[in-house]
C-alpha positions in Angstrom: 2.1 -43.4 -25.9 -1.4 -42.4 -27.3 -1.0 -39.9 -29.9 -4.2 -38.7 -28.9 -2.5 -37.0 -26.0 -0.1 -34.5 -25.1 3.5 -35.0 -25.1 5.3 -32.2 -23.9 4.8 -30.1 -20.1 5.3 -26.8 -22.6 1.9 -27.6 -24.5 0.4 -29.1 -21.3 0.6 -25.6 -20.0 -1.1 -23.5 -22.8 -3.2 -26.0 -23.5 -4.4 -26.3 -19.6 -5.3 -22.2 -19.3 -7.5 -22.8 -22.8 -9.1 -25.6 -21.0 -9.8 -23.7 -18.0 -10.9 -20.8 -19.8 -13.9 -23.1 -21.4 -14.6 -24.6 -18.0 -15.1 -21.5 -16.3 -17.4 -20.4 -19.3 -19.5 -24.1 -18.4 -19.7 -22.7 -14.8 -21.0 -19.4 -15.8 -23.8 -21.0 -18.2 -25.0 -23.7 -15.2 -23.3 -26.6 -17.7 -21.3 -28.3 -15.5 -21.5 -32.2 -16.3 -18.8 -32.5 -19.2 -20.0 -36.2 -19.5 -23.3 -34.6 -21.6 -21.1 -34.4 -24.6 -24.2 -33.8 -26.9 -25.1 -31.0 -25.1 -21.4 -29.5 -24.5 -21.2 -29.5 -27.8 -23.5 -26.8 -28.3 -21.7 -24.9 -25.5 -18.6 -25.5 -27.4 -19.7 -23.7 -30.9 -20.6 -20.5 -28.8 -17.9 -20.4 -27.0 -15.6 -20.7 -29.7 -17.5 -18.4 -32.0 -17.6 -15.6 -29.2 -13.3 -16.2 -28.9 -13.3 -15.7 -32.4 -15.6 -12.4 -32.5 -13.0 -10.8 -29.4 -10.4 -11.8 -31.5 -11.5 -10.5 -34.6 -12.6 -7.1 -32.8 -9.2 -6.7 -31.3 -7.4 -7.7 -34.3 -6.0 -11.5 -33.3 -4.5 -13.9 -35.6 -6.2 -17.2 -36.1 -2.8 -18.9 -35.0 -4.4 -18.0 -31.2 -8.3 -20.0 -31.7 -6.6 -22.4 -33.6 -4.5 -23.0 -30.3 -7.7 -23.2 -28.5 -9.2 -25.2 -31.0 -6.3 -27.4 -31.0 -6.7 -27.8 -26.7 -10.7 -28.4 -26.8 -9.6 -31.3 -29.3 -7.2 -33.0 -26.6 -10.2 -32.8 -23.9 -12.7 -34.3 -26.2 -10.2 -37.0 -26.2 -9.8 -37.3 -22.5 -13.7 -37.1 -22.6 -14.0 -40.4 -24.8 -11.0 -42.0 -22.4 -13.2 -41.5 -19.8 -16.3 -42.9 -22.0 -14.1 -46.3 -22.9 -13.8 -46.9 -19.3 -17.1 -45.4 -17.5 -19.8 -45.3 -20.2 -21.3 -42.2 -21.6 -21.4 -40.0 -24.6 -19.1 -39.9 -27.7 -17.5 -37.0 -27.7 -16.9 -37.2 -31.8 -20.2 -33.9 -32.0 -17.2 -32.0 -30.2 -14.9 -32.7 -32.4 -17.3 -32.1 -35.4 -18.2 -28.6 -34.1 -14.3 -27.7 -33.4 -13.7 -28.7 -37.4 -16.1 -26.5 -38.6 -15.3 -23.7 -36.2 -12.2 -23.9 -37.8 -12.8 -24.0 -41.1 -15.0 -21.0 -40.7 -12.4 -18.7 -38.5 -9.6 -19.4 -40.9 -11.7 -16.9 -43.5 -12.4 -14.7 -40.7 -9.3 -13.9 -39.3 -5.7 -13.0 -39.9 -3.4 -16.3 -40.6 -0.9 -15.0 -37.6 0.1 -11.6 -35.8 3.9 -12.3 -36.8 5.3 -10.0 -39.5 5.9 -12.9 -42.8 2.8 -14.1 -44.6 4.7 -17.7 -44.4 7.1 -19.2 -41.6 9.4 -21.3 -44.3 12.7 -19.8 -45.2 12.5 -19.8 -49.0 16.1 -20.1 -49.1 17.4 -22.1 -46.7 20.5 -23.5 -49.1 21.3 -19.6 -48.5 20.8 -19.7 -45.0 23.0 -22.6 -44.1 25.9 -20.8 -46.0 25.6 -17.6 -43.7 26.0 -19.8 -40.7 30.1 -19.6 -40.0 30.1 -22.4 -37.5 30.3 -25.3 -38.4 28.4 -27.2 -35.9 25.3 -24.6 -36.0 25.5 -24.8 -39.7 25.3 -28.6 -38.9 22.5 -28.5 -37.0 20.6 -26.1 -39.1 21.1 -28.4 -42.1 19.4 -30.8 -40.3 16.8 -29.4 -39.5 15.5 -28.0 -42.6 16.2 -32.0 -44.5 14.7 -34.1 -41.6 11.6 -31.4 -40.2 13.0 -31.9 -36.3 12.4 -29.7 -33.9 15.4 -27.6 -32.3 16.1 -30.2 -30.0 16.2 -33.3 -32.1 19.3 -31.8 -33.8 21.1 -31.2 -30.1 20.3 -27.6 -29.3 17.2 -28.5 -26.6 15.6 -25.1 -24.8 16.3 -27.3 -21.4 18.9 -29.6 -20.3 20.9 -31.6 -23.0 20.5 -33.8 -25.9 23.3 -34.3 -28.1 23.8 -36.5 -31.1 26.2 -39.0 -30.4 27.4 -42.2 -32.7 24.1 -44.1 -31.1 22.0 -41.8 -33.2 23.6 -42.6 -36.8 21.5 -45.7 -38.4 23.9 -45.9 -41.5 22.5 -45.9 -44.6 19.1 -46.6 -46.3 16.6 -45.6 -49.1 14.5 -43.1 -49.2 11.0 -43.7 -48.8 8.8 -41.4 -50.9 12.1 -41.1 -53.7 14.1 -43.7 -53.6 17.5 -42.0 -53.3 19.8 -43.2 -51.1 19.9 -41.3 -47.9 21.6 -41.2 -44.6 19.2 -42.4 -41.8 19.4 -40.6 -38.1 17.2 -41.6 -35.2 16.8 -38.4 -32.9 14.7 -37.8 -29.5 12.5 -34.9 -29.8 10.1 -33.1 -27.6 8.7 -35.2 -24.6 11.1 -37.7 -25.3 9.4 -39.2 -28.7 12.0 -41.2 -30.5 11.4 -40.9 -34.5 13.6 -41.8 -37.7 14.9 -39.4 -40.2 16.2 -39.0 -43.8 19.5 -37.2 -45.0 21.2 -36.5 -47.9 24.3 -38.7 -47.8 26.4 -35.8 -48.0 24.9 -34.3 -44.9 25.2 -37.8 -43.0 28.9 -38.3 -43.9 29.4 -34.3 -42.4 27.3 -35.4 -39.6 29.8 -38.6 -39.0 32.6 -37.0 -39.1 31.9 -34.2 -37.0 30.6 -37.0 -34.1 34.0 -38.9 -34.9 36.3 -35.8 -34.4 34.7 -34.0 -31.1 32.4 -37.4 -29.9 29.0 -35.2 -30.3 26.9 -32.8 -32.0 25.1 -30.2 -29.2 25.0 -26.4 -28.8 23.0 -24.1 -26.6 19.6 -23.3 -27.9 20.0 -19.7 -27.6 23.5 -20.0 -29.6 21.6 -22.1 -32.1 18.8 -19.4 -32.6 21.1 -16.2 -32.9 23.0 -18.5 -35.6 20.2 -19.0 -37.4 18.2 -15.3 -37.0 21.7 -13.6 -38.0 22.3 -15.9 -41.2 18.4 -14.9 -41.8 19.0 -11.4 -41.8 21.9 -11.5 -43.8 20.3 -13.6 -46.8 17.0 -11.1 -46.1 15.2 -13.9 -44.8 14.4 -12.4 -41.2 10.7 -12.2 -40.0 10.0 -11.8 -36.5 8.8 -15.1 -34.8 10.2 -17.2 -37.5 13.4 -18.7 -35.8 14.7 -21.9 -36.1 11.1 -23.4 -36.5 10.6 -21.9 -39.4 13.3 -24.5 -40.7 10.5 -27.4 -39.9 8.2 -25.4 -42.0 10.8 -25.5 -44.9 11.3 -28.9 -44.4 7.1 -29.6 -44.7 6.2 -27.9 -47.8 9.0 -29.2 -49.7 8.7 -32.4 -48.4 5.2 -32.4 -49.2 5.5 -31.2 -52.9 7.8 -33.9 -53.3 5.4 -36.8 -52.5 3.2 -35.5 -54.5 5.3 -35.4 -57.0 6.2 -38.9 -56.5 2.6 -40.2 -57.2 1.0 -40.5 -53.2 -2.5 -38.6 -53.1 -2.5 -35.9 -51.0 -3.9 -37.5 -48.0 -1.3 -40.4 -48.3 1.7 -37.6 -48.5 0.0 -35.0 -45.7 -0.1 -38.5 -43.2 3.5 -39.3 -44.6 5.0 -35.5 -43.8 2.7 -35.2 -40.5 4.9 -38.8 -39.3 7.7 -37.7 -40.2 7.6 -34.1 -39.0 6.5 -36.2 -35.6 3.0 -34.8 -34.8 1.1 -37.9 -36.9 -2.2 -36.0 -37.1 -2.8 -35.9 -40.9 -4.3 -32.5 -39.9 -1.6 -30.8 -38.3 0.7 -30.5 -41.6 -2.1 -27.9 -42.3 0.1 -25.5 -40.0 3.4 -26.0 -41.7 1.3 -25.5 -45.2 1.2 -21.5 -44.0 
């Protein structure tokens, strides 16, 4: 699948009212051919610095334009789609205007409305202890060492997705250390299939636990009280932070620790962005926070 694109019907949905949202702003300005993607772009940069202005006014985080920012970016993309196959306009000016709109709202405005300056646990060693059950103390573990979301680890919002014996790949080396590691694949949101490191001791747990009850799942909603309770008991509770907040764990330590193996920073942020499965070198920017 493209990675240009969007992968999951959740996004599609926010990211479809943003798009609207601009479109009816195009109607109301008499701009109505998106193929003039020179001009748009003009229309884009006041569009996106009036959002930013209402959102500074009523006191909005920057997590909310960078959303928008985020689904102007995916239409550019459809916009050069429909360039490869039609003819027309770039649309790289869009994308160029977007960047610095960016760049300039995240000194303007509040990183997020949610109560914790960063969504990382900073101790999540302490908040896998506080987790009595074994299988959500399972599944939080893995979270936090391989960056999947909720439902790689078998606790999807909808439907089920376990981890079963098919998911354990034996053992390999690590790629940015060179430890040995346990190596897991998982299927994540819109059905993206990616690879994942473990600590050996967390694979052989993971094993054994498949080998006893044949799978590793849990309801989502079990998963997150799990995790929120163990959070307020180590004082790591922040509203909105949840299980995610493991994934951010997972990205800035993983991060510091190709770095610290020698990679430049680009080569580390497109190493963490693969393996966090959004491969946008500039999406690890989120997890950085």
């Amino acid at each position: 699948m493209d990675q240009r694109f969007i992968r999951g019907i959740g996004a599609w949905d926010v990211y479809r009212r943003d798009i609207h949202r601009f479109v009816e702003f195009l109607q109301r300005t008499g701009q109505c051919d998106l193929r003039q993607a020179l001009r748009v772009s003009g229309y884009v940069r006041t569009y996106i610095a009036g959002r930013g202005q209402a959102l500074r006014d009523a006191g909005g985080s920057f997590q909310t334009i960078e959303r928008e920012i985020s689904a102007l970016t995916k239409l550019s993309h459809a916009l050069d789609v429909y360039t490869e196959r039609h003819g027309g306009e770039s649309a790289a000016d869009i994308r160029t205007v977007l960047s610095e709109e960016k760049a300039h709202w995240r000194t303007e405005l509040a990183a997020r409305s949610a109560g914790y300056t960063t969504r990382a646990y900073p101790d999540p060693e302490g908040l896998y202890a506080a987790i009595p059950d074994p299988a959500l103390r399972l599944q939080a573990r893995l979270m936090g060492e391989t960056g999947c979301r909720a439902e790689g680890v078998g606790a999807p919002a909808r439907g089920s997705n376990p981890l079963t014996a098919a998911n354990l790949l034996g053992f390999g080396t690590d790629p940015i250390s060179g430890d040995a590691v346990g190596c897991i694949t998982v299927t994540e949101k819109g059905g993206k299939q990616t690879e994942h490191f473990v600590d050996p001791a967390t694979y052989r747990e993971l094993t054994d636990y498949i080998a006893e009850h044949g799978l590793l799942a849990s309801p989502y909603r079990t998963f997150l009280r799990a995790v929120e309770a163990a959070a307020r008991a180590t004082g790591q509770y922040a509203p909105g932070r949840g299980t995610h907040g493991l994934k951010h764990s997972f990205a800035q330590s993983r991060m510091h620790e190709a770095v610290e193996s020698g990679m430049s920073h680009e080569e580390a942020m497109q190493t963490v962005a693969n393996e966090i499965a959004h491969n946008r070198m500039d999406s690890v920017d989120i997890y950085m926070r």
